[in-house]
C-alpha positions as CSV (number, residue, x, y, z in Angstrom):
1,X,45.9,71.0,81.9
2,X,45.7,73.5,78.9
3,X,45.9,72.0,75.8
4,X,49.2,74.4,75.0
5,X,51.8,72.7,76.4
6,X,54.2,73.0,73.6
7,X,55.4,76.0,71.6
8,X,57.7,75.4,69.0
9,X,60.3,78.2,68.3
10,X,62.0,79.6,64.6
11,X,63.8,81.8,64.4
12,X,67.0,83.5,62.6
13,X,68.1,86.2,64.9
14,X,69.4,86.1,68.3
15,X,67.3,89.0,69.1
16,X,63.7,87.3,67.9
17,X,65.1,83.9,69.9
18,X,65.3,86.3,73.1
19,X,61.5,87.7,72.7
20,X,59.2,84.5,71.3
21,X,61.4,82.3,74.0
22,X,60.4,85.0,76.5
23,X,56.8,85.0,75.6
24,X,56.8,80.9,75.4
25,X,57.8,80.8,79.3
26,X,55.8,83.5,79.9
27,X,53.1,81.7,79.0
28,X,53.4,78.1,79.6
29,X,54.6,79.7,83.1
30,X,50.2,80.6,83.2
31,X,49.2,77.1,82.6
32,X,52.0,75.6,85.0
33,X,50.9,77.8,87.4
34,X,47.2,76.3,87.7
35,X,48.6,72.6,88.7
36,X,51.7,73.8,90.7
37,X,53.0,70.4,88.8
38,X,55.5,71.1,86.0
39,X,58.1,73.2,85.3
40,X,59.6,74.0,81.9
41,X,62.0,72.5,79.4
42,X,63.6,74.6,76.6
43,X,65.1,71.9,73.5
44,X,68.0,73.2,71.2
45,X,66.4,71.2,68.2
46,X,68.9,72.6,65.8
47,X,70.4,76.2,64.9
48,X,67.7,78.5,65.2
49,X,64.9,75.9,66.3
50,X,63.9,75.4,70.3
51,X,61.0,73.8,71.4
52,X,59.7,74.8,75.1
53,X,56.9,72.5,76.7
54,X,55.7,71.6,79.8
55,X,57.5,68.8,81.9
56,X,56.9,66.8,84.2
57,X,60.1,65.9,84.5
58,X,60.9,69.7,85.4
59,X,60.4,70.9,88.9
60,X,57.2,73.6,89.2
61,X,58.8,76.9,89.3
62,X,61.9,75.5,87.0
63,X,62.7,76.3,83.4
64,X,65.4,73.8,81.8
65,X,67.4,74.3,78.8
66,X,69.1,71.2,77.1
67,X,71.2,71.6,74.4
């Protein structure tokens, strides 16, 4: 697996939230994609802060948020 399988995520508009977590899935969807193995999980660390990795604990084809 790719050696990005964690994006971490600050922000302080709801606007820039929408785009860089947009990208993150877009992009970890790339690497899930070649091992058909792990889906996503999005974290609420705290106002403004989300971090979005691969899981394994995540179905393939999945993304997750927790709060």
């Amino acid at each position: 697996m790719s050696t990005i399988e964690r994006i971490d995520i600050q922000v302080t508009s709801r606007h820039l939230l929408d785009e860089r977590l947009d990208a993150a899935v877009r992009n970890l969807q790339e690497i899930a994609v070649l091992t058909g193995t792990h889906g996503i999980l999005i974290t609420r660390n705290g106002p403004g802060h989300f971090t979005a990795e691969l899981s394994d604990q995540v179905p393939y084809g999945i993304s997750e948020l927790l709060h």
